[in-house]
C-alpha positions as CSV (number, residue, x, y, z in Angstrom):
1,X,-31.2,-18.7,-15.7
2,X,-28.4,-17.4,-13.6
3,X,-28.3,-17.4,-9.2
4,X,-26.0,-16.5,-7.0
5,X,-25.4,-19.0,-4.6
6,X,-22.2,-18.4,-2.7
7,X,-20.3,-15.0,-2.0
8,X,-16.2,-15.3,-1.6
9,X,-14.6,-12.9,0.8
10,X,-12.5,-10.5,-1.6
11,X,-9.2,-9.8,-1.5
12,X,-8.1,-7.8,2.5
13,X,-9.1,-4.8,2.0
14,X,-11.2,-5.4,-0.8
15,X,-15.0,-4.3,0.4
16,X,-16.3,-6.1,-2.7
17,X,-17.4,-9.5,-3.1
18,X,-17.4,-12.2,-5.7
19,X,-20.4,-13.9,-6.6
20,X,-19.9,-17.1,-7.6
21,X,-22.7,-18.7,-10.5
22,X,-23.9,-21.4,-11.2
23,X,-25.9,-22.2,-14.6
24,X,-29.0,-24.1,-15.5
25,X,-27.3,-25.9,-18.4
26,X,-29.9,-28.7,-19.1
27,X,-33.5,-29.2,-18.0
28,X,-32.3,-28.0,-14.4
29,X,-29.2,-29.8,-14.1
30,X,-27.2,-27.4,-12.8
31,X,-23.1,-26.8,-13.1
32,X,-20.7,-25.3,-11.3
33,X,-19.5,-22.5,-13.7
34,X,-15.7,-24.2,-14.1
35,X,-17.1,-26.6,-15.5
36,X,-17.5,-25.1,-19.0
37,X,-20.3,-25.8,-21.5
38,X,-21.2,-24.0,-24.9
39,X,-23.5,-21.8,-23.0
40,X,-21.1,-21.2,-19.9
41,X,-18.3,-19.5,-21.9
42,X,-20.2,-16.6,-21.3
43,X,-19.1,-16.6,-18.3
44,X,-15.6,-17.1,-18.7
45,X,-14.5,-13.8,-17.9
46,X,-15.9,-14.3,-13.8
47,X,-14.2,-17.8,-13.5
48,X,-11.0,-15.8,-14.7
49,X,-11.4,-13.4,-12.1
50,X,-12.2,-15.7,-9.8
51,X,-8.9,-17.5,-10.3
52,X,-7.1,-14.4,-10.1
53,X,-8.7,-13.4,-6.7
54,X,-7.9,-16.9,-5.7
55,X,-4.3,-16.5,-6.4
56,X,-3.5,-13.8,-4.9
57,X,-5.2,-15.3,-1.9
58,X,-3.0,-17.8,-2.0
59,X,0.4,-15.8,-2.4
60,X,2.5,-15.6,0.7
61,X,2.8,-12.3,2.3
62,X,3.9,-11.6,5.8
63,X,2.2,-8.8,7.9
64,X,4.4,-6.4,9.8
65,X,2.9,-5.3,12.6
66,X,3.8,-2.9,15.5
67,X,6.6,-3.8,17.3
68,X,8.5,-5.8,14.1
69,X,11.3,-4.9,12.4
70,X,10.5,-2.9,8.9
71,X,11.7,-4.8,5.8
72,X,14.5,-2.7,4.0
73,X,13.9,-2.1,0.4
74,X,15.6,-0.1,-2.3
75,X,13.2,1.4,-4.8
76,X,13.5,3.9,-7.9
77,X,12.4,7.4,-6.5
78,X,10.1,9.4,-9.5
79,X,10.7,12.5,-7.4
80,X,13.6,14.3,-9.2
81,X,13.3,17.0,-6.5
82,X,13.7,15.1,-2.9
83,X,16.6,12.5,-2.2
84,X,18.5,10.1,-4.6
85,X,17.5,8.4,-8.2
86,X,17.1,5.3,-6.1
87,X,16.4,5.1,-2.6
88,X,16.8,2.5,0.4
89,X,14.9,2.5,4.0
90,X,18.0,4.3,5.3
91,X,17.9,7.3,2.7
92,X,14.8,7.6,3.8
93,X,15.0,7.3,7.6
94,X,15.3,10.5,10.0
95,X,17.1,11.0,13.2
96,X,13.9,10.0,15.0
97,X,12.3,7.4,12.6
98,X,10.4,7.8,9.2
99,X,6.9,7.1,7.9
100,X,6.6,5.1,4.9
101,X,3.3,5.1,3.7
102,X,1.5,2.7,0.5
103,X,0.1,5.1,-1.9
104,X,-1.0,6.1,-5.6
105,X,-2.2,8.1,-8.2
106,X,-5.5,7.5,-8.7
107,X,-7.6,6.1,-5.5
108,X,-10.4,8.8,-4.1
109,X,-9.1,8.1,-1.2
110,X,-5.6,9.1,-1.7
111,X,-6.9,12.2,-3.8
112,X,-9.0,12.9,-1.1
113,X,-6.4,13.1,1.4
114,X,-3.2,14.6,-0.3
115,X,-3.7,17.7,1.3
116,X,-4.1,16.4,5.0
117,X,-0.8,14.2,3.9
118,X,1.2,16.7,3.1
119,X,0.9,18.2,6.5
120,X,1.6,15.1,7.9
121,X,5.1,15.0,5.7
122,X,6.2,18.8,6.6
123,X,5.4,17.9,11.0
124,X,7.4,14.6,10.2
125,X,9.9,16.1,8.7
126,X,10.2,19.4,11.5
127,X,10.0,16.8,14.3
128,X,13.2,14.9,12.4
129,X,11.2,11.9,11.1
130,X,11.7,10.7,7.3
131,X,8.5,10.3,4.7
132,X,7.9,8.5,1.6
133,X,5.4,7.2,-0.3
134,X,5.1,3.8,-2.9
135,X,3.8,3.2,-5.2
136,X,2.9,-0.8,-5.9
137,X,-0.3,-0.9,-7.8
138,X,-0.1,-2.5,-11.2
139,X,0.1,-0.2,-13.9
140,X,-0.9,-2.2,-16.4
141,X,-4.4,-2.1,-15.2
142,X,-4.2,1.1,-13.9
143,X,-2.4,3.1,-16.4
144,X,-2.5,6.1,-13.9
145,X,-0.3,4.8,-11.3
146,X,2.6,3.8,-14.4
147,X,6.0,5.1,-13.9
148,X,5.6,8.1,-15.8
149,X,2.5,9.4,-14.2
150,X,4.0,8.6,-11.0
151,X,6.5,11.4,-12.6
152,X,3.8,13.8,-13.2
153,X,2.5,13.5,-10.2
154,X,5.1,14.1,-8.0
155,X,6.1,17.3,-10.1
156,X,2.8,19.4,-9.1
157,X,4.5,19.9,-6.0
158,X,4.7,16.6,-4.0
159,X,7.3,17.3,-1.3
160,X,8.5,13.7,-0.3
161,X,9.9,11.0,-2.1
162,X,7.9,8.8,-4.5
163,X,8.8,5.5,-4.8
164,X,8.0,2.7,-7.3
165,X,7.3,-0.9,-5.8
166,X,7.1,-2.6,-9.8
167,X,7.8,-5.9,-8.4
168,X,5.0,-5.7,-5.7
169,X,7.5,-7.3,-3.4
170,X,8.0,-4.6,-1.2
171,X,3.9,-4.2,-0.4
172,X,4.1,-8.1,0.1
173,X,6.9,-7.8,2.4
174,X,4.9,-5.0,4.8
175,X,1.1,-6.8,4.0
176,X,0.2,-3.6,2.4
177,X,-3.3,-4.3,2.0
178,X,-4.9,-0.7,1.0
179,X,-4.0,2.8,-0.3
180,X,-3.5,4.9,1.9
181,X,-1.6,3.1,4.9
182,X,0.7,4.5,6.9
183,X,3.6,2.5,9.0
184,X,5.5,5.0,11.4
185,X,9.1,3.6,12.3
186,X,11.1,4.8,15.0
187,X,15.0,5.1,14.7
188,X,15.8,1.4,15.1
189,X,13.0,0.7,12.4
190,X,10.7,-0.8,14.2
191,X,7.1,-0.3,13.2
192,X,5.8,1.5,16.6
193,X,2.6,2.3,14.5
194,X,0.1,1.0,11.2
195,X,-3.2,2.0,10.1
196,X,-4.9,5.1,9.0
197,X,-4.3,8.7,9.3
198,X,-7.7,9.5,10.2
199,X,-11.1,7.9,9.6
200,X,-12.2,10.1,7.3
201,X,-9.6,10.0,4.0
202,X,-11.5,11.7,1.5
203,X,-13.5,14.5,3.6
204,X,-11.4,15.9,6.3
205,X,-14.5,17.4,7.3
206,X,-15.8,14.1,8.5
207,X,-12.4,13.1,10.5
208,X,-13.2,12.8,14.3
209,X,-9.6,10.6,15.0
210,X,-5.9,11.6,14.5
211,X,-3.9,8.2,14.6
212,X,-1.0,8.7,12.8
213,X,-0.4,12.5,14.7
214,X,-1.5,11.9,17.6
215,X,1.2,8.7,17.4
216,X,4.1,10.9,16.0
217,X,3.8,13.3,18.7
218,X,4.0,10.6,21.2
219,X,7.2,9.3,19.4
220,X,8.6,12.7,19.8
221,X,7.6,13.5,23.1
222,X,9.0,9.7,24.2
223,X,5.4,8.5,25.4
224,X,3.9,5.3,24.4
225,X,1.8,5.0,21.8
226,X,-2.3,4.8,22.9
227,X,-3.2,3.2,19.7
228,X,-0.4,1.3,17.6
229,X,-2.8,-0.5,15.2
230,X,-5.9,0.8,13.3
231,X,-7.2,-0.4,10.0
232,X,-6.8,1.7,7.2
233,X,-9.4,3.3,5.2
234,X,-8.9,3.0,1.3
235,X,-8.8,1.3,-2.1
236,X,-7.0,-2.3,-2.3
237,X,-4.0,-2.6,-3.4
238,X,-4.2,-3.7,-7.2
239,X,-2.3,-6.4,-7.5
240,X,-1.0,-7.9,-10.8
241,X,-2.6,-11.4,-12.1
């Protein structure tokens, strides 16, 4: 006989949650389910999730939020047709700022949303502010965000660079948390806005907000920015074990 008994918050950004079991081993006794019997091997496969969700709990990230200073970074770029084989924060920068923005191959709510996005690259790039995109999921889980379909995907047309976080340090370094989310920097790098695009990622006909435009044309027009923080709307970040 299996219960749930306890529910642990999943990862930020994560709307899951992990149930934690417990066992009725012997004539009701009952045992946590580390504490591993004959019969509880079964489950060893949620205690090792468990202690995955737990790590990454536990690893230090920082969170950069509007009005810090954006973490440099210099990252491989799997979009032979916009900037440099490898490219830095500054490549990337524009007279007026840049967006860089936690993406990847295979998230509805990415897919859902490439169209809208790459309307947001072409105003950023008219109004002189820089756009890229990385990439930080792990591949070996998700096979679709690897280097080489990170390649094929920014062939069918993407028209900013692509870049590959492998090391997850980068999305640490800005407390990526989901995919998509967007930091807009101004010239001196400072984030000046995080979140979401809109609130409706994979069905633009659902979007009732603008965030992210409504912040770069404030940027550009040298107002301050109404709204500097939202919470994005998308899949978690998929970090490695």
């Amino acid at each position: 006989m299996k219960t749930p008994i306890w529910k642990e918050p999943g990862l930020p950004g994560e709307t899951s949650w992990m149930l934690i079991l417990k066992t009725d081993l012997q004539g009701g006794g009952w045992k946590n389910v580390q504490n591993m019997s004959n019969q509880g091997k079964r489950l060893l496969p949620q205690r090792i999730e468990l202690q995955k969700l737990r790590r990454r709990i536990m690893q230090p990230s920082q969170s950069i939020e509007p009005g810090s200073t954006a973490p440099d970074f210099e990252l491989p770029n799997a979009n032979a047709s916009v900037g440099k084989k490898n490219m830095t924060l500054s490549d990337v920068m524009g007279e007026n700022g840049t967006i860089v923005f936690f993406t990847c191959n295979h998230c509805p709510y990415v897919v859902g949303s490439e169209p809208r996005i790459e309307r947001i690259a072409e105003i950023s790039r008219s109004s002189g502010i820089g756009f890229a995109g990385i990439n930080s999921n792990d591949p070996v889980k998700y096979e679709s965000d690897s280097w080489e379909n990170m390649v094929k995907r920014a062939s069918k047309g993407m028209s900013y660079a692509y870049l590959h976080d492998s090391s997850q340090e980068i999305a640490l370094s800005y407390g990526a948390e989901r995919t998509p989310e967007f930091y807009l920097l101004n010239s001196r790098q400072e984030v000046i806005y995080r979140g979401r695009m809109d609130d409706s990622p994979r069905d633009p006909s659902h979007a009732t907000t603008s965030e992210l435009e409504d912040a770069i044309n404030s940027l550009i027009s040298g107002q301050e920015i109404s709204t500097a923080r939202t919470e994005s709307i998308g899949c978690s970040v998929k970090w490695k074990a």
